[in-house]
N, C-alpha and C positions, 0 to 999 in steps of 0.2 A: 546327373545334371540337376541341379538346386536351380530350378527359375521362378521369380515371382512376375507374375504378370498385370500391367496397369494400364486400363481405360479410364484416364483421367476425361477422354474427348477426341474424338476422331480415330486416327491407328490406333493400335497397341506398345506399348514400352515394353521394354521385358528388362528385369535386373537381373544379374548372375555373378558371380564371387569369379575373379581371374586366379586361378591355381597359381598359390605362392613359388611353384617353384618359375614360372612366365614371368610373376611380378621381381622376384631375385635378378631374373638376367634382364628385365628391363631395365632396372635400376644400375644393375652393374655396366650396361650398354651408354646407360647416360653419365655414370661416374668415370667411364674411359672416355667418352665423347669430353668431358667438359674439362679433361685434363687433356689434350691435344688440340691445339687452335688449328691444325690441316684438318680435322674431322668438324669439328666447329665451323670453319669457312665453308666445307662441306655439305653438312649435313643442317645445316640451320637455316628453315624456311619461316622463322619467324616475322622478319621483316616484306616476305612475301604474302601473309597471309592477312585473315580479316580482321584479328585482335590485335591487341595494344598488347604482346606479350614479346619478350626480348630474345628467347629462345623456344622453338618448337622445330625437336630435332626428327627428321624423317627417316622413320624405321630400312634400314637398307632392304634389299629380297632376302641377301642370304642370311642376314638376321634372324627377319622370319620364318624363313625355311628354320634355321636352325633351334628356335623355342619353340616349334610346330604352332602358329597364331596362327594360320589361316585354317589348320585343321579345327584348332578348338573351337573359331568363332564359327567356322563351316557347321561344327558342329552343335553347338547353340542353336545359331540360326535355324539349321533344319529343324531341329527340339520345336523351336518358338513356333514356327511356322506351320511345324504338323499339326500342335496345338490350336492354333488358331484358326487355319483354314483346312483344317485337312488334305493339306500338301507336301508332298515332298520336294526337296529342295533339288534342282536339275545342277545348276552350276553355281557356283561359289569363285569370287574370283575380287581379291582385295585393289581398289584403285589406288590407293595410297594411304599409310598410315604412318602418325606422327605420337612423339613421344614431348608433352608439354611441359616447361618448367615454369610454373607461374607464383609470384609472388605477389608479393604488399602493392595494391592499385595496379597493376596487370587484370587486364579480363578480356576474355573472347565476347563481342556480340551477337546477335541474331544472324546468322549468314545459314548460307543454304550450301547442300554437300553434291557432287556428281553420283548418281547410282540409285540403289532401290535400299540402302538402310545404312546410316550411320548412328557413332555412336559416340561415349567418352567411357575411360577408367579412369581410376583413381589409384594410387601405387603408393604417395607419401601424403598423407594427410595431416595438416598438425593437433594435436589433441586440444589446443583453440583456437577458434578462426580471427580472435583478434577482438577490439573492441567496436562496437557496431556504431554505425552512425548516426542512429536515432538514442540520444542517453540515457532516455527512460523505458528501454528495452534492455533486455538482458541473457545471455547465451547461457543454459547451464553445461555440465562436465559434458553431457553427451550432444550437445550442436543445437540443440532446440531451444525455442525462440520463449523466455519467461515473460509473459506482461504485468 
């Protein structure tokens, strides 16, 4: 387990890489989801939840069971937390998890999650995040901000 760990203020963050072959069946989960409108009516909590985003599709159990995500993150988690507090992790147990397709002006805001840690991944990123709003700023190839 590769974690990097950040006290930017208060808790702790922790980053970790999702093993490509989780990120493959995610991706392949959301490219069968977004060619079936019965799994789309299904599975699209977008319009319930707290962002301006059009589609956020809700990971089913047996999904998860099936790409082991509750193991891996159980297993993180434990990592992070032995880490930190010198604890081990008692129970592990996912309240819901969503798979976001966000585009051009879509964004989640500030809102607050049920439970003791949430998180986000990243699966498709584009190699530019576009042109920024302020014109006398400037992104280079790797996302950082040139003044």
């Amino acid at each position: 387990m590769d974690q990097e760990v950040f006290k930017p203020f208060g808790p702790s963050i922790v980053k970790i890489n999702i093993p490509e072959n989780i990120i493959n069946e995610m991706n392949l989960f959301v490219d069968d989801t977004i060619n079936n409108q019965f799994k789309i009516d299904k599975l699209n909590e977008g319009p319930k939840l707290a962002g301006n985003v059009y589609q956020e599709f809700l990971m089913t159990t047996d999904f998860m069971k099936k790409i082991k995500w509750a193991e891996f993150l159980a297993a993180e988690c434990d990592s992070w937390i032995w880490k930190e507090k010198n604890i081990k992790l008692k129970k592990f147990e996912i309240i819901k998890s969503w798979i976001v397709r966000q585009f051009k002006n879509e964004y989640n805001p500030i809102h607050y999650h049920t439970g003791d840690i949430s998180g986000v991944g990243y699966l498709k990123v584009p190699k530019t995040m576009g042109e920024t709003s302020q014109k006398n700023k400037q992104i280079n190839q790797n996302g950082k901000l040139i003044l």
